[in-house]
N, C-alpha and C positions, 0 to 999 in steps of 0.2 A: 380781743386777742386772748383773755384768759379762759374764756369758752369755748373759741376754739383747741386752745390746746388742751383742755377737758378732753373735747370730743375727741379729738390725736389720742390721750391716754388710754382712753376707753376702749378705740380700735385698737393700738397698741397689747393692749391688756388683754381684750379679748382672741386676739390673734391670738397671742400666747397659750390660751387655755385652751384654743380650739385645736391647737395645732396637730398634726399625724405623720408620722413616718412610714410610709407605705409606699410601694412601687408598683404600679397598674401594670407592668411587665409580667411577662410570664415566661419567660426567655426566648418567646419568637418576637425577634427585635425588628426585623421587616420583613417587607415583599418584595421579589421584583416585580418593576412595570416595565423593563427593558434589563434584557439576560443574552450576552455573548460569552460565553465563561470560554477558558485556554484549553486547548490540546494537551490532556491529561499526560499524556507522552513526551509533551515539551514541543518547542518549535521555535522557527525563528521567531524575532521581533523588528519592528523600527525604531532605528535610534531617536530618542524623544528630550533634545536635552535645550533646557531656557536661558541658560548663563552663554557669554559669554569663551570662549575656549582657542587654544591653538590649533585644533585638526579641523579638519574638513567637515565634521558634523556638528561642531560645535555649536550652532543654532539652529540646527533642522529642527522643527518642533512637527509634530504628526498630529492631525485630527481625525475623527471617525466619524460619521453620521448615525444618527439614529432617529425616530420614528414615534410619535404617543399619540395614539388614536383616540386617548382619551387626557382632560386633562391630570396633569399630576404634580405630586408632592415630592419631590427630589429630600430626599433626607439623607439617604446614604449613598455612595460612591464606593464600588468598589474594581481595582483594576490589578492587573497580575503583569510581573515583568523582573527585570533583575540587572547589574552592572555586566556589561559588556567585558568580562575578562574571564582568562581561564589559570591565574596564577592564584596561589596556595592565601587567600585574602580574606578577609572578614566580607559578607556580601552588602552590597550598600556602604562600604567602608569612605565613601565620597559625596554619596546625597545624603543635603542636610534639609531640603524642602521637595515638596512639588507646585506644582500651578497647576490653577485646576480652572478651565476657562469652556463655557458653554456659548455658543455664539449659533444665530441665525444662521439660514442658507440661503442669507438674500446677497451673496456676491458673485461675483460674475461666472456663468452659465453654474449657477447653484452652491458656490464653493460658501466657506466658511466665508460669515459677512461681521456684521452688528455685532459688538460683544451685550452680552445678557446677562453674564454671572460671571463673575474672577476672584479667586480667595487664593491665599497659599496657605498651604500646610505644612509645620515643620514634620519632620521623622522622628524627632525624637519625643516631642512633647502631643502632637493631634493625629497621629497615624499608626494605625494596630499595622501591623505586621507578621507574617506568618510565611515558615517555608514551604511549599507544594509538593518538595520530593522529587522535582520535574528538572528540567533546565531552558535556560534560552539564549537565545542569539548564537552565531556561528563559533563563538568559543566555549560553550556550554555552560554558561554562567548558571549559577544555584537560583533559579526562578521565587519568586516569593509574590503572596498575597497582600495585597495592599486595601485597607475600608481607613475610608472617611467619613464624617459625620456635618452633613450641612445644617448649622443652627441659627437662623430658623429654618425648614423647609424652603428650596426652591421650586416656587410654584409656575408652572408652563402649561400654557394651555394647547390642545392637540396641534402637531405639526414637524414638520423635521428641524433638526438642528444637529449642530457638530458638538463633539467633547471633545476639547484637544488637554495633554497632560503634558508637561514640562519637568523635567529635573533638575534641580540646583544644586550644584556639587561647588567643593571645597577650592578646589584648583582651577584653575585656568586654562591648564596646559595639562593637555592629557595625547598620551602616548598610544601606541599603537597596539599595546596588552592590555589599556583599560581606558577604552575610548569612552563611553559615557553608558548613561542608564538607557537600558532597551524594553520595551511597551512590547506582551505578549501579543501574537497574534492568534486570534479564535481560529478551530476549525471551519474547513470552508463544505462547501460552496457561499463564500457572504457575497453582500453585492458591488464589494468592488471599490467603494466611494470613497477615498482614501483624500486628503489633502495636505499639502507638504508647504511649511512657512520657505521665502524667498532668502532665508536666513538673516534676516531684518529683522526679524519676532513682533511682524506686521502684515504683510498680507500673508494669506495661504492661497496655493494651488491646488487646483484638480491633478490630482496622476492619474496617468491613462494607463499604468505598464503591469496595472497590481487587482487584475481581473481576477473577482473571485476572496480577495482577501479581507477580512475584517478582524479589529483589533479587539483586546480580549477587555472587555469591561462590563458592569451591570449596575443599572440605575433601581434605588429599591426608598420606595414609602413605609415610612413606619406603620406598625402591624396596628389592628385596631386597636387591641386592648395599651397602647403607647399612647393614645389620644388622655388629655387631662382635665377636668372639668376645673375652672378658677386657674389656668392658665393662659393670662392676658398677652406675655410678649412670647408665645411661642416658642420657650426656651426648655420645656419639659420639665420642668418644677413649677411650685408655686411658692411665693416666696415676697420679699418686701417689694420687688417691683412690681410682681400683679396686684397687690395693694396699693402701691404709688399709683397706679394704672388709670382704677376704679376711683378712686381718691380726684386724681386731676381730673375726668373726665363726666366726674358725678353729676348727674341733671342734665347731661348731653347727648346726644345720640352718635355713637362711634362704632364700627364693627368689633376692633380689638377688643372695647373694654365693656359691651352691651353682649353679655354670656349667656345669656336666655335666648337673644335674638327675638327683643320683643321691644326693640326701637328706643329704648331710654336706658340709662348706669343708673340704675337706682339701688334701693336698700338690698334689691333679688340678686344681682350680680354681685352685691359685699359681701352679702352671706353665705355665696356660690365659694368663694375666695377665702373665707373667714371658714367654712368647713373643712378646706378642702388645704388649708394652710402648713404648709411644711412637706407635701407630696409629692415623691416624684414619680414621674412619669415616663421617662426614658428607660427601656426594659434592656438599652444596650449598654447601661453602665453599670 
């Protein structure tokens, strides 16, 4: 026991000295690998809301299809939209979250199926926000830009699938001047593939009535230089868990924590971690 906690100290110690504050960013913080951006001019939207409510849309939740021909790294999330009102309000003065839920197209004749990924985001605390200058939905609500950041990467390998978003708002009961948050729509010609939940915030349907329409969002992988060398759980720093990593997995063969990719955690992956200690990596913070 008292050797081993030598050894601890040693690592410990030399963490310390080895340590670096540096950011491998350069400020291109991603790419897209899937890009429908909104009608600079503004547009409608669908109403996209996941709580609960007294009106009629109160859990319509909307999804969109999209497409990766190759596989990818889902890192960021970005979508444009804004509250369905045209009274004199702070915007978003009601959504406190969103849902952000990726599901297969293995349900019935293709609709959203399987869920694959579901996270919430609050608005105040995990979601950049920004206004567009534009507006949406039929009362001209003040449109804004919406990015999310998925930690770790959602990794998909090539194939279709749906993003459907949700919004969590304060009340319950929403009135007829500010009926819930509305989901840009992209300029068209899109292809159409829209699917609408049964208001159960459980199955979705295919709509046939919205030919032509796609919803306004873009899927984007961190840019190369955001890639981190001694970053074991994927979290864009390095730091005492990519050493806890290397540490539990030493003498084994694991992909996370074997950073050479040379089949064994040995002393080349400590040192990989031990250089590279204190680093961060994410070019979007």
């Amino acid at each position: 026991m008292t050797r081993q906690r030598s050894v601890l100290a040693w690592v410990g110690a030399l963490a310390a000295s080895c340590a670096v504050s540096v950011s491998a960013g350069s400020g291109n913080c991603s790419t897209p690998i899937f890009a429908q951006s909104p009608d600079p001019a503004g547009a409608l939207g669908h109403i996209s809301r996941n709580n609960t409510g007294g009106a009629t849309y109160a859990r319509r939740r909307i999804a969109d299809d999209f497409t990766l021909d190759a596989e990818g790294q889902i890192a960021v999330i970005r979508f444009w939209g804004g509250d369905e009102t045209n009274t004199p309000t702070t915007p978003n003065q009601n959504v406190v979250a969103f849902n952000i839920r990726v599901s297969a197209a293995d349900g019935p004749a293709g609709s959203p199926g399987t869920t694959l990924f579901e996270i919430a985001r609050t608005l105040q605390f995990d979601t950049i926000v920004a206004p567009t200058g534009a507006n949406v939905g039929t009362l001209g609500a003040p449109e804004l830009a919406y990015r999310i950041e998925i930690v770790p990467p959602l990794i998909l390998p090539a194939g279709t699938y749906f993003l459907s978003i949700g919004a969590y708002h304060f009340d319950n009961i929403i009135d007829a001047d500010t009926e819930t948050w509305q989901w840009s729509i992209a300029p068209g010609p899109g292809n159409g593939v829209i699917a609408e939940d049964r208001f159960d915030q459980q199955s979705m349907l295919l709509r046939t009535d919205l030919i032509g329409t796609d919803m306004a969002f873009t899927l984007e992988e961190l840019a190369p230089d955001a890639q981190c060398d001694g970053d074991v759980d994927g979290d864009y720093d390095v730091d005492l868990d990519d050493l806890t990593g290397v540490l539990l997995f030493f003498g084994q063969t694991t992909s996370e924590a074997d950073l050479n990719g040379d089949g064994m955690v040995d002393l080349a992956d400590l040192s990989t971690v031990l250089l590279f200690f204190g680093a961060i990596c994410d070019p979007c913070n």
